[in-house]
C-alpha positions in Angstrom: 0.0 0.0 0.0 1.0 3.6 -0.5 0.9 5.9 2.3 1.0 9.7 1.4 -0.2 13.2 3.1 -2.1 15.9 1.4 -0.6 19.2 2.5 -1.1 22.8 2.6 0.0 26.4 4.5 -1.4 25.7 6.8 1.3 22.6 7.3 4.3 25.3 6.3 7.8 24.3 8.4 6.6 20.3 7.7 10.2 18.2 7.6 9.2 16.5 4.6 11.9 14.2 4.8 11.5 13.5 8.0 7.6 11.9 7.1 7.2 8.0 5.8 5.9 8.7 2.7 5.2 7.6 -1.2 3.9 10.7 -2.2 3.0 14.1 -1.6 -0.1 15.9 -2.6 0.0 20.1 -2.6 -2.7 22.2 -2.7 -2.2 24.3 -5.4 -5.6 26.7 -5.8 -9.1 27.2 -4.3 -11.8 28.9 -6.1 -11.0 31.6 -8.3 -8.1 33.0 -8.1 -6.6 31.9 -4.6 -3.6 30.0 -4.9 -1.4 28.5 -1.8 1.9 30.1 -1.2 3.4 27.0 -0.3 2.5 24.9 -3.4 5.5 25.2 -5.3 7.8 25.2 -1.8 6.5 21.8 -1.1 6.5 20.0 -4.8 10.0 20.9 -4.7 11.1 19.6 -2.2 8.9 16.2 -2.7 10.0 16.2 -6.0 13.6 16.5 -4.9 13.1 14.0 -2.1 11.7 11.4 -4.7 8.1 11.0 -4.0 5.3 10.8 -6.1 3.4 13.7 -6.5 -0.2 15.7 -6.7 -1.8 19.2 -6.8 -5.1 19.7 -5.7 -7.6 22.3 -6.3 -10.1 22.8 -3.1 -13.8 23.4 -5.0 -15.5 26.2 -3.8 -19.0 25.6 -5.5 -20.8 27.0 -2.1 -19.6 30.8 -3.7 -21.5 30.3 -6.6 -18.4 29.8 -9.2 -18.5 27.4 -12.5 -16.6 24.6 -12.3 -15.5 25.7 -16.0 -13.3 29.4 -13.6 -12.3 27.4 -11.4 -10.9 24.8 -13.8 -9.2 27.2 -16.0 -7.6 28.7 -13.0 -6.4 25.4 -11.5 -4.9 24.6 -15.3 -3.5 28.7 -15.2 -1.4 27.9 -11.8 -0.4 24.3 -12.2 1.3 24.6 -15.8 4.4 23.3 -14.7 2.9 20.5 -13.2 0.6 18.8 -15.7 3.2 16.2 -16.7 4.6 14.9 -13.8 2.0 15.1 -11.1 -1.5 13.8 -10.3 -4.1 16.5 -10.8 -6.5 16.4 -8.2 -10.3 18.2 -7.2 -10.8 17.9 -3.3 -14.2 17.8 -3.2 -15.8 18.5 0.7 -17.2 22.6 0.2 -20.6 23.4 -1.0 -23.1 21.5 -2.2 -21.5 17.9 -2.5 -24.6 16.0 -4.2 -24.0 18.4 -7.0 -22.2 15.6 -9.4 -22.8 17.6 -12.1 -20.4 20.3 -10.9 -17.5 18.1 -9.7 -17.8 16.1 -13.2 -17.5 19.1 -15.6 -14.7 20.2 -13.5 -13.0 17.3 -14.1 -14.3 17.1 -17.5 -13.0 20.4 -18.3 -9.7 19.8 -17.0 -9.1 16.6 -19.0 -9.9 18.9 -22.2 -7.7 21.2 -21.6 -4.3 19.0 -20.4 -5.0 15.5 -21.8 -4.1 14.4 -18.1 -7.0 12.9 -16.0 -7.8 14.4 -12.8 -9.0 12.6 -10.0 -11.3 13.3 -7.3 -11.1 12.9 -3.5 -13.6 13.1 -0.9 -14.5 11.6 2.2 -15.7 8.1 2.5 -18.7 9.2 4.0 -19.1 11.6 1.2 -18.8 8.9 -1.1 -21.5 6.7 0.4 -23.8 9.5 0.9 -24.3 10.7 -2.9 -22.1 8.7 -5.3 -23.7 5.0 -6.3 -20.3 3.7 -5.4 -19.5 0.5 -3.1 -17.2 0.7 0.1 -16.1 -2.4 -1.5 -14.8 -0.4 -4.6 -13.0 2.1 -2.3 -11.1 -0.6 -0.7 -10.2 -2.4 -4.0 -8.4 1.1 -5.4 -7.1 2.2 -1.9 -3.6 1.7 -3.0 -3.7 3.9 -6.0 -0.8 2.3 -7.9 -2.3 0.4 -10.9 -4.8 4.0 -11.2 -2.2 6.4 -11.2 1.0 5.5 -11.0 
């Protein structure tokens, strides 16, 4: 199994090194035009320390933004990124039984970088409003064969 941390500023002075890790997910933006100062600080020094790595955008539906903005300014921030790291939508603000939202999100950043995102959420979440098994969690909860 991989084990890995999403992280944020909120997280700034983290040892990376000093964390058992396979990977390293940063936040990278949040709505429309937020994005985390540590992003780029923290891929870096993943990247240097050899991890796998990710960038997530945190959704902000509940402030009445398209997912097409908030795409397009995920795909803005994260140029340098598309190639080598996992591109990810955290999914937990707003509305979260709007599917619709979340899927032309991810929609629109497949179009756009010819990488595909993934999603994250809680497991609750994802028993609550997606027709999706525990079962089928638990069979992808290493990640490797998905996105490695």
């Amino acid at each position: 199994m991989l084990k890995g941390i999403d992280i944020s500023h909120h997280q700034k002075g983290i040892d990376l090194g000093a964390i058992d890790t396979d990977f390293v997910i940063c936040k990278a933006t949040e709505g429309n035009g937020y994005t985390d100062e540590m992003c780029d600080t923290f891929y870096q020094k993943a990247k240097a320390l050899g991890k796998k790595l990710g960038v997530y955008h945190f959704a902000r539906p509940d402030l009445g933004n398209t997912a097409e903005s908030e795409a397009d300014w995920f795909i803005k921030e994260t140029l340098g990124y598309h190639k080598e790291a996992m591109l990810i939508l955290d999914w937990e603000s707003g509305d979260l039984s709007n599917t619709a939202w979340a899927k032309a999100w991810l929609d629109r950043v497949y179009q756009r970088t010819g990488v595909k995102p993934l999603i994250y959420m809680s497991e609750s979440q994802a028993k609550s409003y997606y027709s999706v098994s525990y079962t089928h969690l638990r069979a992808h909860e290493t990640l490797s064969d998905v996105v490695f």
